[in-house]
N, C-alpha and C positions, 0 to 999 in steps of 0.2 A: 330178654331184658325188659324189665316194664318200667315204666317213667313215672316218678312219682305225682301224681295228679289228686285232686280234691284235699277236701278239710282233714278226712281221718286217714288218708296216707301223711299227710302233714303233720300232726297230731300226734302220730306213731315217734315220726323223726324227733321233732320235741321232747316229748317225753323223755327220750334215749340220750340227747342230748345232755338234758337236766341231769342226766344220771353221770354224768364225766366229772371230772375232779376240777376244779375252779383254780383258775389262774389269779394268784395271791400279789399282793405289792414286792414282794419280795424275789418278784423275777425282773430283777432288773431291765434284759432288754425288751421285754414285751410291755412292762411300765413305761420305758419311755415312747413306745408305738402310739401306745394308748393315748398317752398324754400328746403326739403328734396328732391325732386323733379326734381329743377333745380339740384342738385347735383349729382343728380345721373350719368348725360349723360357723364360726364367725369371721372366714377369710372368704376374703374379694375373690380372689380367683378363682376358690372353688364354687360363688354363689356366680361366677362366669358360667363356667360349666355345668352348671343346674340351669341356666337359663338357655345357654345351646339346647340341651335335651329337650327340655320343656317344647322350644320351637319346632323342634326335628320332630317332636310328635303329633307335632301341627300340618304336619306339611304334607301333600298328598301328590307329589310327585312323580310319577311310573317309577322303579329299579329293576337293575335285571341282576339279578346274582347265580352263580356259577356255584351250587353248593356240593360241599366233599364231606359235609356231616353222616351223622348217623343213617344208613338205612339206602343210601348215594352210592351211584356205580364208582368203579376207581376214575375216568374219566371227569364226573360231578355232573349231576342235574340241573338244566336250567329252570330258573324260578323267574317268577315277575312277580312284582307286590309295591306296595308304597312304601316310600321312606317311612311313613309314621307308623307303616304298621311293625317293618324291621325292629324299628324305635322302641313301640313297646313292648315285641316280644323279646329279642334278643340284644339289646344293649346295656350295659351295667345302667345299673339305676345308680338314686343319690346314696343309698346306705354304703353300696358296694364303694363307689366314687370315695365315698369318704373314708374306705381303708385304703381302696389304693392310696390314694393323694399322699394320707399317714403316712404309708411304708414306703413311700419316693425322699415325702420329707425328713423323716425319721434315718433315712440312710445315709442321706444330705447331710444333716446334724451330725451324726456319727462317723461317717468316712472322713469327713471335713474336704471332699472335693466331689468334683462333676459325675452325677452317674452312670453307666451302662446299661441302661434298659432294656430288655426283650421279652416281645408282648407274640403268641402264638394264638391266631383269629382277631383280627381289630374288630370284623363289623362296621359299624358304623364310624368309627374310632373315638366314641366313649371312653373308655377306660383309656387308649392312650392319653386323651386327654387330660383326666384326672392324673393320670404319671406321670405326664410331664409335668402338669402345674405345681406338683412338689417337689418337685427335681430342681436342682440352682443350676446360675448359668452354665451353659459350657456342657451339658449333660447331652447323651449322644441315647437315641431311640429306635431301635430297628423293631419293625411292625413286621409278620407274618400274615398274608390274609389269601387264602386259594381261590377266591374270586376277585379277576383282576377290577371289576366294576365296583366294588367295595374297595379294594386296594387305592386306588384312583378317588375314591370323593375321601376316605380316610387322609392322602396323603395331604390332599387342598384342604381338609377341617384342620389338619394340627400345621400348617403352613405359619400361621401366627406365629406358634412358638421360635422358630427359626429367628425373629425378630427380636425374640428375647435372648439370642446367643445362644438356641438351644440346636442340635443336629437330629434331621426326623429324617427317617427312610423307610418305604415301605414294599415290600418284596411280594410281589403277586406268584402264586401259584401253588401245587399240591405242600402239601406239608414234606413230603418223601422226598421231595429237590430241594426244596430251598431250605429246610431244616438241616438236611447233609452239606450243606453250602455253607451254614452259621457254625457248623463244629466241627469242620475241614478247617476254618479262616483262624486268625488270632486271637480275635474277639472274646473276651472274658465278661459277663455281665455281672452287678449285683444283684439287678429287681428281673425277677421272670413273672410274666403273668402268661397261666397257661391256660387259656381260654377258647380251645379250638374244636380238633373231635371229643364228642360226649361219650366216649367208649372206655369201659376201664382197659382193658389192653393197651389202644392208644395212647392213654395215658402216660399207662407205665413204661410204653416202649417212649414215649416224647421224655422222659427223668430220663432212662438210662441214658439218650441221648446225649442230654445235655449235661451228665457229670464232668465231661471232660470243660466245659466252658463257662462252669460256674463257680463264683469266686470265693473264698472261706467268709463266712458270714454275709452270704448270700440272701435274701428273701423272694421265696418261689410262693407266688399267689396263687391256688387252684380254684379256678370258680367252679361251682355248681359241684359241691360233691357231695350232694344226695340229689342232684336230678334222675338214680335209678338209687338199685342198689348194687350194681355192675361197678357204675361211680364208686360209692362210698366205699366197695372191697375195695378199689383200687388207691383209693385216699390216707384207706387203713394201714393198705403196703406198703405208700410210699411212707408215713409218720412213724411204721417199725425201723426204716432202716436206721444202719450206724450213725451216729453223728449227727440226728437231725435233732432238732428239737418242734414238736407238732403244736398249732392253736387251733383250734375247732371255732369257726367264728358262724355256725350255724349253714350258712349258705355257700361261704366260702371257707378255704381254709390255709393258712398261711406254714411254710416251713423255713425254719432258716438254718442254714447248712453249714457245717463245721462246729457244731456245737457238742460236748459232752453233753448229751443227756443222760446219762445213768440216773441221776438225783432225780428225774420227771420222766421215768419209765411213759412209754403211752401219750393219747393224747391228752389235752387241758381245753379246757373251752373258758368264753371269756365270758363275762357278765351279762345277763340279758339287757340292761345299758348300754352295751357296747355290739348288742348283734351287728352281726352282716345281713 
């Protein structure tokens, strides 16, 4: 599996990119994302959450993380590093932030009640962030993260929101326990953000998982699906299946479930305006 790295592995993905069919106004639910989207860049809360980041990559703190990523015994490897370095390598940045955010509030607007979020790798708890800030009151957020040291500063950064009448939980350990824990329980979510092993297998076995707990008109966020090209097969497989309807947002790529797509065979990619 080789990791996409430098300008002309980059360059490759682009071009390939440009070459996908463009997502029209005339798709209704992904026009109103967008338009969640455009909204965001001039909202309070999300220029909150730019400003966490910004500090967090300031900060030169020791961590100790328990990692269960790629290339990591089944037990996980202990790592040490700085907060800021976490920060910049593995945290959603603001492009990303600003489709999560969209697709919390975008689902808000549309469900017309509180949502179910479930986020696989917090990290830092970034992109929690960004999901719950679009999410309305009353919105309920269970974190995945297999290091309990990251599990633990994630649960204290989005503690706030709790304040806002929001429910945040965050479950420390391998993905293989506490993932069979979330789709044994009741728990139906709309927003999944799958952001944990970089492996296309993983992947694919973390969807089949969670068919059973995702809700019709669901939106499952996958980040990083061209960090190899192991990733992108496996991004490809999950946008063929039945019922989904695929966005290619360059970096990430969003699916939303229950949909007929027959009319949008494949994927669509969105506007370079609107990359991830």
């Amino acid at each position: 599996m080789k990791r996409t790295t430098g300008a002309l592995d980059w360059s490759r993905w682009l071009w390939a990119w440009l070459q996908l069919p463009k997502v029209t106004k005339a798709d209704g639910g992904f026009s109103g994302m967008a338009g969640a989207w455009s909204a965001t860049s001039g909202d309070a809360a999300f220029a909150k959450v730019g400003r966490l980041e910004q500090s967090l990559r300031r900060d030169m703190r020791p961590m100790k993380q328990r990692d269960f990523g790629v290339g990591c015994p089944q037990e996980g490897r202990l790592r040490e590093c700085r907060v800021a370095d976490l920060a910049r390598s593995a945290s959603s940045d603001v492009r990303k932030g600003q489709w999560l955010m969209a697709a919390t509030r975008y689902q808000s607007a549309h469900l017309e009640r509180p949502l179910r979020i479930l986020e696989l790798g917090t990290c830092l708890g970034s992109g929690g962030d960004y999901l719950l800030s679009g999410g309305a009151e009353g919105t309920h957020y269970l974190g995945l993260e297999g290091s309990e040291e990251l599990a633990q500063f994630t649960e204290k950064r989005l503690a706030r929101h709790q304040e806002e009448g929001k429910e945040v939980r965050v479950a420390p350990g391998p993905f293989a326990d506490t993932l069979s824990d979330v789709v044994s329980g009741p728990s139906v979510f709309d927003t999944v953000f799958l952001d944990g092993c970089h492996e296309g297998d993983a992947l694919r076995a973390q969807w089949e998982a969670l068919q059973s707990v995702v809700a019709g008109g669901a939106l499952v966020v996958v980040d990083d699906i061209r960090w190899s090209g192991d990733m992108h097969a496996a991004w490809l497989d999950l946008s063929e299946q039945p019922g989904v309807a695929a966005y290619d947002l360059f970096r990430m790529g969003i699916l939303v479930v229950g949909q007929n797509n027959t009319a949008y065979r494949g994927v669509r990619r969105t506007g370079w305006s609107q990359r991830a």
